[in-house]
C-alpha positions in Angstrom: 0.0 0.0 0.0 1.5 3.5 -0.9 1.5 6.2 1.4 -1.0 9.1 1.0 0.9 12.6 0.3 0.5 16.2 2.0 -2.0 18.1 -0.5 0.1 19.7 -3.5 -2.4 22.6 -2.9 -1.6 22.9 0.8 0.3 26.1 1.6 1.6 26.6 5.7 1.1 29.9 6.2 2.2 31.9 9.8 -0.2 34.2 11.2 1.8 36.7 13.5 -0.8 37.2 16.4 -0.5 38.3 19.9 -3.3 37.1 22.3 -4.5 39.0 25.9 -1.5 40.7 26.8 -3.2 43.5 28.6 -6.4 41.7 29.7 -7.0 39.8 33.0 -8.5 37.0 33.4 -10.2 35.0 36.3 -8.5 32.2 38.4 -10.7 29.5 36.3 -10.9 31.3 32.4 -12.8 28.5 31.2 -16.3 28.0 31.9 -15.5 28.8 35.4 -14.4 24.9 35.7 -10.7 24.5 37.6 -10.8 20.8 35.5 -11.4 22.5 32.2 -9.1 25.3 33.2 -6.3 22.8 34.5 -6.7 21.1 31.3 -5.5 23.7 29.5 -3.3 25.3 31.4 -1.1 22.3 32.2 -0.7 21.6 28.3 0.5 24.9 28.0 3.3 24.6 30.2 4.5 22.1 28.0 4.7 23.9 24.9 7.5 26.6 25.0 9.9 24.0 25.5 8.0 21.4 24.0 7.6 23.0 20.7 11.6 24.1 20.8 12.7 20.4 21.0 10.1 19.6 17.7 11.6 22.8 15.7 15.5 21.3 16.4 14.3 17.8 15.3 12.9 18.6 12.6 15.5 21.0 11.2 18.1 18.4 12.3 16.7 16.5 8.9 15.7 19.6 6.3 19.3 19.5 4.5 18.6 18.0 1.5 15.1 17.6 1.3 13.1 18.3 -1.8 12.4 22.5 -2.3 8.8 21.8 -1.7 9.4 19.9 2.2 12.1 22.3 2.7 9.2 25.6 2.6 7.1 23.3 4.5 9.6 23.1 7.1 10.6 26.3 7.1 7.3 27.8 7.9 6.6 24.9 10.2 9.8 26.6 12.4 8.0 30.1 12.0 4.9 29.0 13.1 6.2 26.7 16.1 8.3 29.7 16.9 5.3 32.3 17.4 3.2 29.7 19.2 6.0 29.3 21.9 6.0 33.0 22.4 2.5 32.9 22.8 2.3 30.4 25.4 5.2 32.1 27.1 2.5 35.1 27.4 -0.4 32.8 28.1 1.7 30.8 30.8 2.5 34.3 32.6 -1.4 34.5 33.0 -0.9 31.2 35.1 0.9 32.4 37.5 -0.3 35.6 37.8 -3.8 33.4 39.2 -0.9 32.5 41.6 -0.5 29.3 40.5 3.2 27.9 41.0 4.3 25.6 37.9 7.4 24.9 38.4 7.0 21.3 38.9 5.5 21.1 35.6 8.6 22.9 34.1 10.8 20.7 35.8 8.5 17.7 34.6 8.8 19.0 30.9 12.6 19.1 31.6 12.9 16.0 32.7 11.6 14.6 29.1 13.7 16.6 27.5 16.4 15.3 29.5 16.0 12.0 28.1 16.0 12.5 24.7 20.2 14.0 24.7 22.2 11.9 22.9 19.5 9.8 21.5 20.2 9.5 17.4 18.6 12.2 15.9 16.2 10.1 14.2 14.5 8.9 17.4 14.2 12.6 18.3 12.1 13.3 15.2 10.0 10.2 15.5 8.5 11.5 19.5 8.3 14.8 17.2 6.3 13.0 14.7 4.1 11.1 17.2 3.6 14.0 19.5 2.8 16.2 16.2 0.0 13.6 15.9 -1.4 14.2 19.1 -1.4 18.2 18.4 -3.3 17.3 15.3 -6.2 14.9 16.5 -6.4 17.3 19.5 -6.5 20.8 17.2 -9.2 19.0 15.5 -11.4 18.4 18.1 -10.9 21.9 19.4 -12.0 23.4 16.1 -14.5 21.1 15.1 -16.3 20.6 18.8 -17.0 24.2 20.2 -18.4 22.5 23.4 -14.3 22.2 24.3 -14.0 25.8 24.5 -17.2 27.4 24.8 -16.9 29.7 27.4 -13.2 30.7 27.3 -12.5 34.4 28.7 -11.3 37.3 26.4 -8.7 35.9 24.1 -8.3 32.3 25.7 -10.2 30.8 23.2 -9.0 32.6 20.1 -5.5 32.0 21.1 -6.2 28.0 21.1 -8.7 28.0 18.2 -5.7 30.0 16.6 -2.8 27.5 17.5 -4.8 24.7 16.2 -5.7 25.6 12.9 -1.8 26.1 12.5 -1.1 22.5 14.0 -3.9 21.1 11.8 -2.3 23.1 8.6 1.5 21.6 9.3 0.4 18.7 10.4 2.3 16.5 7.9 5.3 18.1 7.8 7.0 16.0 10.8 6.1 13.0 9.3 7.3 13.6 5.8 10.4 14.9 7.2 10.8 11.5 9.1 9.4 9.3 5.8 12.3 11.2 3.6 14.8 10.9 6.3 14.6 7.3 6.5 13.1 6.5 2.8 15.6 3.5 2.7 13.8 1.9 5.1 11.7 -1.0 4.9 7.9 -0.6 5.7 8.0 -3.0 8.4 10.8 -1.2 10.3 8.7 2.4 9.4 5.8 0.7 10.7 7.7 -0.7 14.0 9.5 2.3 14.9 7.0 4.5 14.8 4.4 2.4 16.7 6.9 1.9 19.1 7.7 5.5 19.5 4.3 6.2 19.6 3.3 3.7 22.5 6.0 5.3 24.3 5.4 9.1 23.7 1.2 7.7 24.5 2.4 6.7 27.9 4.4 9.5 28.8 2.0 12.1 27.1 -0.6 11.0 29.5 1.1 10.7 32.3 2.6 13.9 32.5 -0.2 15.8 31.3 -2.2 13.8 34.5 0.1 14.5 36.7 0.1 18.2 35.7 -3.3 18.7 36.2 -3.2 16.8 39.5 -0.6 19.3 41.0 -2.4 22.6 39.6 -6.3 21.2 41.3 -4.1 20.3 44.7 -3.0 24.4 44.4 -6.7 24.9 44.4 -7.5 23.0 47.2 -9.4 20.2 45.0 -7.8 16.7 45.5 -9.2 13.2 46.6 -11.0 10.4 44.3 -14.3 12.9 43.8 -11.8 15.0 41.8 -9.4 12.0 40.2 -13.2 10.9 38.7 -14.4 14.0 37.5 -11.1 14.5 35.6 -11.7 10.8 34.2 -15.2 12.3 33.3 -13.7 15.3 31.6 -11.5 13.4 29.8 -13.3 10.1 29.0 -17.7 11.5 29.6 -18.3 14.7 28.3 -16.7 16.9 26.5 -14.6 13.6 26.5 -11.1 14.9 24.5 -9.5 11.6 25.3 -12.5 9.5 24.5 -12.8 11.6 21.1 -9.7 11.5 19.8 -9.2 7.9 20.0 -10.1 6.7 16.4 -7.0 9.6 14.6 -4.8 7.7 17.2 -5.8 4.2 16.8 -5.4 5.7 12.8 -1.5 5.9 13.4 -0.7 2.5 13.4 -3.0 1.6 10.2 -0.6 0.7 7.1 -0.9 3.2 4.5 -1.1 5.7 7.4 0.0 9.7 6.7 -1.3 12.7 8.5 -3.2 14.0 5.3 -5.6 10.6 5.1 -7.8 12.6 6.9 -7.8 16.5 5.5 -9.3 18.5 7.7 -8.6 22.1 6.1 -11.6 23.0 6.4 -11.8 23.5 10.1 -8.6 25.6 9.0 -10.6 28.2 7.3 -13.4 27.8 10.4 -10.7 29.8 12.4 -8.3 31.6 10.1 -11.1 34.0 8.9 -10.2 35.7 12.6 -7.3 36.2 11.7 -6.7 38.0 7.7 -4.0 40.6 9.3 -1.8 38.7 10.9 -0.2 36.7 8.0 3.5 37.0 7.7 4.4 37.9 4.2 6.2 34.6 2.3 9.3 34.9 0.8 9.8 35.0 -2.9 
């Protein structure tokens, strides 16, 4: 079975936006819900550095790449870039609620940790897999308003934002890992990357858990009542976890590639928001 391709029509485009610097927001932004709130917030704390490690793993691999990958990746950097600074802003709204999140930084460090002097190619396959997660999860934000119905000031427009772009790259780890390793055979594609993937699963969920966990006990919310209404949250209703299931269950199919499922038009759901903010391409 041949692999599908990223759309020859697709263009990456980075939108240059700057989200609630001036505005204040309450303790829980979301709904008024500390589970929805610490949902969110903990997976912000992982993307500054989180979104570093996927731009140096990915452009570890862009020499000699064909002209049309090598754009790809080059906006995939811009845009990764802005949404760090971004979530650098966002996360200072954290802790101006008073919450302290430096165990989640030193959590996030700790991964990071793990990956030095691994082969570069292992690096870009967790980039790959956890570039999979960004998508299925983008897509539910876009296509399920229930996630963030509610959101205060620019909360919402700053995720809604961050996901169309993760949507619209979405291929571009992947094909960076397929050309990368295109003398492989398509049984040690397929092992590797389920591998990885189980692995990056397992940790993904863990530390995202355990993040959550430690912002509710700053709030004075702890006990089994809370551990199964963040099971609920996650698993009931609105049930992220529970939703994005069949895209990861998708990644170990044969014939799998980001763009088996095109979703570009939850792109243009969002980007509509957003006409001046589009950094001018180079010629």
């Amino acid at each position: 079975m041949t692999h599908a391709k990223t759309p020859a029509d697709l263009t990456i485009t980075p939108r240059d936006r700057r989200f609630g610097r001036n505005e204040k927001r309450n303790r829980w932004w979301l709904k008024n819900d500390p589970i929805a709130t610490a949902f969110y917030n903990a997976l912000s704390v992982t993307f500054p550095k989180g979104e570093a490690f996927f731009v140096e793993s990915v452009r570890a691999h862009r020499e000699g790449t064909p002209p049309k990958l090598t754009a790809e990746i080059n906006a995939f950097i811009k845009q990764e870039v802005i949404h760090s600074r971004e979530h650098v802003a966002f996360n200072r709204h954290v802790t101006d609620q008073g919450y302290d999140i430096s165990l989640l930084e030193r959590h996030v460090d700790e991964a990071l940790a793990l990956t030095k002097g691994r082969p570069a190619i292992a690096n870009l396959a967790a980039t790959m897999a956890l570039e999979h997660f960004t998508a299925i999860i983008a897509s539910q934000l876009i296509g399920n308003p229930r996630h963030l119905d509610g959101a205060e000031g620019d909360s919402g427009r700053l995720w809604r934002w961050h996901a169309s772009e993760e949507i619209e790259h979405k291929g571009v780890a992947y094909d960076t890992w397929m050309h990368a390793t295109r003398d492989w055979s398509r049984w040690q594609h397929w092992k590797v990357k389920s591998i990885i993937m189980l692995v990056t699963t397992k940790n993904f969920f863990k530390g995202r858990t355990q993040g959550m966990i430690e912002l509710l006990r700053q709030d004075g919310l702890t006990g089994p009542a809370i551990w199964a209404r963040l099971f609920w949250y996650a698993f009931g209703r609105p049930g992220m976890a529970r939703k994005i299931a069949r895209g990861w269950f998708a990644y170990f199919l044969p014939g799998f590639h980001p763009w088996n499922h095109d979703d570009r038009a939850l792109i243009a759901l969002s980007e509509s928001e957003f006409p001046d903010a589009v950094l001018p391409q180079a010629a």
